[in-house]
Rosetta silent file (secondary structure, phi, psi, omega in degrees, C-alpha in Angstrom):
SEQUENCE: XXXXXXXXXXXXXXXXXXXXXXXXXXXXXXXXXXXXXXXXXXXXXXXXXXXXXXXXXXXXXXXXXXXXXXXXXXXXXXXXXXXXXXXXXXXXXXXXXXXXXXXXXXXXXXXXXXXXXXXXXXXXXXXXXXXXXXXXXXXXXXXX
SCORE:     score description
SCORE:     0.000 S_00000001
   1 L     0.000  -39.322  176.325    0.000    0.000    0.000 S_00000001
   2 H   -73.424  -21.227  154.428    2.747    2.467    0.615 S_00000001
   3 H   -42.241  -34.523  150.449    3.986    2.002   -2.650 S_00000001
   4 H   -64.435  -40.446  167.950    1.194    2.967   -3.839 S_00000001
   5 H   -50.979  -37.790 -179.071    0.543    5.682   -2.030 S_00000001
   6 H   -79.603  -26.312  164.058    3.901    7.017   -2.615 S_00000001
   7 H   -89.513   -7.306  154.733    3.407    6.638   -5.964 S_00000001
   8 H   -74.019  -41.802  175.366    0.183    8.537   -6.415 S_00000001
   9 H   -48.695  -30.117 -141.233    2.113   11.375   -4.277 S_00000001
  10 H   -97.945  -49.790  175.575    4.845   11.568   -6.717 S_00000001
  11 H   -57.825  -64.017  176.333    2.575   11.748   -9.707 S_00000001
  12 H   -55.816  -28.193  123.770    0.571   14.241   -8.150 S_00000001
  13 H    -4.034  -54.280  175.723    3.792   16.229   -6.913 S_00000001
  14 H   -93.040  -10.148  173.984    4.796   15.955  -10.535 S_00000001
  15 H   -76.458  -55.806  144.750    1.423   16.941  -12.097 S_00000001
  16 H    11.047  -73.808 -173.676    1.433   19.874   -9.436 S_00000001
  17 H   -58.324  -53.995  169.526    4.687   20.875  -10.603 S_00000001
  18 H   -57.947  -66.852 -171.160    3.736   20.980  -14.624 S_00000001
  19 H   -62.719  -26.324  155.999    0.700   23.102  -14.277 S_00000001
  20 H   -65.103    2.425  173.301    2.523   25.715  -12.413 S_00000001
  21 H   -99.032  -27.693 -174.486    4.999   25.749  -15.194 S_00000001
  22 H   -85.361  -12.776 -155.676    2.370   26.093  -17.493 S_00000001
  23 L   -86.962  174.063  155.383    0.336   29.038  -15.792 S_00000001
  24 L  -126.243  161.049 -161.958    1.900   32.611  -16.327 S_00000001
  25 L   -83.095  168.938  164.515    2.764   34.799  -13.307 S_00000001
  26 H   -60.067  -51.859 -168.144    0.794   38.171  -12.359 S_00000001
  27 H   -75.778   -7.691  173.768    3.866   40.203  -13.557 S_00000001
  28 H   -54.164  -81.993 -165.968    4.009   38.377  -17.181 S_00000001
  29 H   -29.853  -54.415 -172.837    0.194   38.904  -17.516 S_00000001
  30 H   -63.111  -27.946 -179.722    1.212   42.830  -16.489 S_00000001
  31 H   -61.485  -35.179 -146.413    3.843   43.161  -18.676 S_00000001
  32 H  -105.190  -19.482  179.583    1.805   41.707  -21.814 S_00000001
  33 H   -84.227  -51.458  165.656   -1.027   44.087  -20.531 S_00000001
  34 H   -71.014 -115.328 -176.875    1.409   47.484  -20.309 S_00000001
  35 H    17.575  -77.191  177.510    2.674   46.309  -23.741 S_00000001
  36 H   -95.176   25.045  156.456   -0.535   46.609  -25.810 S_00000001
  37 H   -80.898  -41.618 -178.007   -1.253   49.939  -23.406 S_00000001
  38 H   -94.861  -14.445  174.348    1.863   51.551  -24.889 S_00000001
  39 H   -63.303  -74.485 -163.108    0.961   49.805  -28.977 S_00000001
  40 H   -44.408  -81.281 -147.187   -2.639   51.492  -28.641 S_00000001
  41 H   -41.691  -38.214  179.227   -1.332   55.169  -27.162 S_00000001
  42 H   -70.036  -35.632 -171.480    0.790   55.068  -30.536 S_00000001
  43 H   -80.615  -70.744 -135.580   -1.905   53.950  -33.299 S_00000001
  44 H   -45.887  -36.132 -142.534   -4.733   55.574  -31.495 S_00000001
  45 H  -108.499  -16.371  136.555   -3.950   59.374  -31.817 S_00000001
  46 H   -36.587  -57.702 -171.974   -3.178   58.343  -35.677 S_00000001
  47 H   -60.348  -40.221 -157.034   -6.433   56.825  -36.027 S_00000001
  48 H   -63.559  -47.989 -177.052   -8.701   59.717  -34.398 S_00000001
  49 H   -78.454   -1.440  167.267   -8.826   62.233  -37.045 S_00000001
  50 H   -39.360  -60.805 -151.920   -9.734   59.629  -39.747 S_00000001
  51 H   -66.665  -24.956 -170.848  -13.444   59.465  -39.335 S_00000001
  52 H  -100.088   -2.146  157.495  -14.024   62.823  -39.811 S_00000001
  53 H   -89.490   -3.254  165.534  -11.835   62.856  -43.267 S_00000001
  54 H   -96.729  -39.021  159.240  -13.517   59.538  -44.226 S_00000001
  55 H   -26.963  -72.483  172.337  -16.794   61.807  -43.961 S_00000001
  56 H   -51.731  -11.698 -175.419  -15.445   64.450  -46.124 S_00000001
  57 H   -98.540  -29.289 -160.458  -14.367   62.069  -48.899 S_00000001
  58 H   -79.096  -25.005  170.938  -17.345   60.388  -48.591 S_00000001
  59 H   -61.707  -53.868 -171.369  -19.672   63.936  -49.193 S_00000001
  60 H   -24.643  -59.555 -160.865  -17.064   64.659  -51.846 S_00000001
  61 H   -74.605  -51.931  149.106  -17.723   61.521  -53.570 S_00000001
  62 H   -11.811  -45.894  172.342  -21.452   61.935  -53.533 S_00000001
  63 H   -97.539   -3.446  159.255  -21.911   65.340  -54.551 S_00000001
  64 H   -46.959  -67.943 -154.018  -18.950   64.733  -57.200 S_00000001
  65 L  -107.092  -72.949 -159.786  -20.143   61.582  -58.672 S_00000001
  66 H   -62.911  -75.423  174.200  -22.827   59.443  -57.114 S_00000001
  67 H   -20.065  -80.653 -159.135  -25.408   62.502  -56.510 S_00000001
  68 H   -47.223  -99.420 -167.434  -24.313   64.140  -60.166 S_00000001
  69 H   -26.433  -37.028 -174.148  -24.562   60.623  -62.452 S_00000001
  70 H   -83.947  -44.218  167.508  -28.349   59.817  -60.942 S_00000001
  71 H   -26.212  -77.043  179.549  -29.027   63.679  -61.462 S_00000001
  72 H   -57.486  -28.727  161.606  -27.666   64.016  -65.145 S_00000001
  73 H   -55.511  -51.117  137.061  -29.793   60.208  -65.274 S_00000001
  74 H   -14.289  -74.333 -138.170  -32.924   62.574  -64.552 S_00000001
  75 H   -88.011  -44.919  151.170  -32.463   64.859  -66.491 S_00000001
  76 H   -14.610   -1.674  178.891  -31.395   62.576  -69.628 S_00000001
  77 H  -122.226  -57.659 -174.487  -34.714   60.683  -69.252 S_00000001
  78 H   -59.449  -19.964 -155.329  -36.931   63.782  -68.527 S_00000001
  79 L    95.950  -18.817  170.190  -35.131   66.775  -70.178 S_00000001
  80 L  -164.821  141.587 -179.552  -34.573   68.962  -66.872 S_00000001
  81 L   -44.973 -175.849 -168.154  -33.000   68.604  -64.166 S_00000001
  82 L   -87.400  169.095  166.899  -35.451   67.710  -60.840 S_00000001
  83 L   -96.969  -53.074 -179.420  -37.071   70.534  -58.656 S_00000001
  84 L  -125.674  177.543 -166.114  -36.160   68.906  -55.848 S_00000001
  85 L   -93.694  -12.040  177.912  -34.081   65.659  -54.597 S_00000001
  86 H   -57.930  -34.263 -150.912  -37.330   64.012  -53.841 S_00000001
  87 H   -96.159   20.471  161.191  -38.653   63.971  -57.335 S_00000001
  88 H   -97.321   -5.418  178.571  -35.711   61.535  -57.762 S_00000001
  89 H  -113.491  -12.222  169.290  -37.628   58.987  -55.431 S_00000001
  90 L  -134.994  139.910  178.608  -41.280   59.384  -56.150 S_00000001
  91 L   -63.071  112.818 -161.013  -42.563   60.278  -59.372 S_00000001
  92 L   -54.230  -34.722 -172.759  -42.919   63.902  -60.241 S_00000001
  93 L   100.673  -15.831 -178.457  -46.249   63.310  -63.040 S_00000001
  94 L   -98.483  173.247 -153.340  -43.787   64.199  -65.430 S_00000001
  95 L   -72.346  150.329 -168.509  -43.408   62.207  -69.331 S_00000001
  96 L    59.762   -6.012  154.863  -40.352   60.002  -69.105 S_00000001
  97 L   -22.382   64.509 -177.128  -39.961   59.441  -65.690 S_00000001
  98 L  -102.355   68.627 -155.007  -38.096   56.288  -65.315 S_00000001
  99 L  -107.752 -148.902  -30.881  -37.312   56.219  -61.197 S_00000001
 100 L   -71.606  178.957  167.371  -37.125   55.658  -59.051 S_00000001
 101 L  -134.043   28.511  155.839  -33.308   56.470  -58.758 S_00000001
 102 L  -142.873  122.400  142.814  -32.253   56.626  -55.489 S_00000001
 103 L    -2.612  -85.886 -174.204  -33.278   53.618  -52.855 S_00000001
 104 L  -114.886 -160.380  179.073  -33.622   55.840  -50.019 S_00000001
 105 L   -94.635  133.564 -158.307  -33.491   59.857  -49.456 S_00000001
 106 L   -67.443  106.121 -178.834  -29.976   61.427  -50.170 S_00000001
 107 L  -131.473  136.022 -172.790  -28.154   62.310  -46.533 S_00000001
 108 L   -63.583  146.978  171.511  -25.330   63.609  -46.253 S_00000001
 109 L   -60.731   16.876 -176.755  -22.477   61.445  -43.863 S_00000001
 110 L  -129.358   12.756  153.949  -23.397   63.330  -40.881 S_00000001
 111 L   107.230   -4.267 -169.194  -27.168   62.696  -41.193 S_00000001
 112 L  -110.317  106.999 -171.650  -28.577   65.942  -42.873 S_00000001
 113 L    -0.579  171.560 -177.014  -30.342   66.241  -46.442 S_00000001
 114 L  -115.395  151.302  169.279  -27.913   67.327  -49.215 S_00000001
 115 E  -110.990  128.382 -169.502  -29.003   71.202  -50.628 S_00000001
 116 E  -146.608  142.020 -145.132  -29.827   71.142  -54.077 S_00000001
 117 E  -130.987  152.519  155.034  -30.816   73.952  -55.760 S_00000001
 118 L  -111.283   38.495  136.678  -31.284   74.519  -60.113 S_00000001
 119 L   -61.853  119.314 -178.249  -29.052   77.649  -59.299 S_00000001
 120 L   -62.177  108.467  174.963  -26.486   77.476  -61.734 S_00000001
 121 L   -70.219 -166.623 -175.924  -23.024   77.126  -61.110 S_00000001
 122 L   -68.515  -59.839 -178.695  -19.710   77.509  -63.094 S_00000001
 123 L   -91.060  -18.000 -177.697  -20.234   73.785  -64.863 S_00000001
 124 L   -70.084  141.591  147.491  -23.401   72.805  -63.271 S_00000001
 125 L  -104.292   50.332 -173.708  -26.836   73.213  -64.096 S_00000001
 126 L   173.965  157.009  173.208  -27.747   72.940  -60.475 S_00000001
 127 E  -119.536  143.886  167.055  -25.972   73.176  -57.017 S_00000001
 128 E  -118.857  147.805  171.630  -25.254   70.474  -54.649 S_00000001
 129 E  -171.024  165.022 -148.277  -24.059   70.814  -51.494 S_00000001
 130 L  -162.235  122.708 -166.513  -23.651   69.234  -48.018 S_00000001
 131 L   -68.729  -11.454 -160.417  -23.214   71.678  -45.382 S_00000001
 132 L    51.398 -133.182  163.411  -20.487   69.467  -43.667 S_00000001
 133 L  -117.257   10.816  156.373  -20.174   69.077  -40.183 S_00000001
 134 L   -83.454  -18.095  169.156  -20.500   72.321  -38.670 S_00000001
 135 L   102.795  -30.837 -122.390  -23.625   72.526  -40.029 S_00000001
 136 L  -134.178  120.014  178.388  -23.115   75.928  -40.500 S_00000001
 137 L  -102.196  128.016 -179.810  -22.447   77.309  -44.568 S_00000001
 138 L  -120.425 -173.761  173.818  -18.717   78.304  -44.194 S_00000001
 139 L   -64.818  -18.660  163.753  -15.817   77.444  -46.136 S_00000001
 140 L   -93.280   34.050  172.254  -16.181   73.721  -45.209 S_00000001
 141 L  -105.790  172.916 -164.698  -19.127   72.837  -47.277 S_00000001
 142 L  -137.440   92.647  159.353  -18.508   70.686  -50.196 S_00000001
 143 L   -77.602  141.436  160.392  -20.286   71.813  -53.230 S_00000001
 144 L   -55.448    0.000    0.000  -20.324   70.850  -56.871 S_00000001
């Protein structure tokens, strides 16, 4: 019997012994914690000003591109541009009308209608614009 016994101690003794080898200490874990504390503080203050210049690209491309091509789509089926951005999503009554052609109603990235106008501009028969994110029309609004 003591053989056994001593030899169930020794395995447990030696099992004992492995999983504490296996574990990591409290100061590992901190070090590995302090590590990706000092990683983030570097990317992060990169990262921050992104969101609001991924906004601006994204108004850009919209009143650039997306916005303009369903417009000039308009007015190529009807003959004149829209009165309003509406009459690109419900039908206006007028001949040739083939809509709609926008899904939903055209917002800006920060949540607020696009301003569209048939005042002409320098290449435009119409103005677009998105007010940006002050809200406010300044020098940051992004017009055709």
């Amino acid at each position: 019997m003591r053989n056994k016994n001593s030899l169930l101690g020794s395995e447990l003794k030696s099992l004992a012994g492995r999983t504490s080898r296996k574990s990591f200490t409290l100061i590992e874990l901190m070090l590995v914690v302090i590590i990706i504390g000092v990683l983030a503080a570097m990317v992060m203050p990169r990262l921050v000003g992104r969101s609001e210049q991924a906004r601006t690209a994204a108004a850009k491309a919209d009143v650039d591109s997306n916005l303009a091509t369903i417009l000039d789509l308009f007015e190529m089926d009807v003959g004149h541009y829209p009165n309003a951005l509406s009459e690109l999503r419900t039908d206006p009554g007028v001949v040739g009308w083939k809509g709609p052609y926008l899904k939903k109603e055209a917002k800006d990235p920060w949540g607020r209608e696009y301003e569209y106008s048939l005042e002409a501009t320098e290449d435009k028969d119409y103005k677009l614009c998105s007010k940006g994110q002050d809200e406010v029309k300044t020098e940051d609004d992004i017009c055709n």
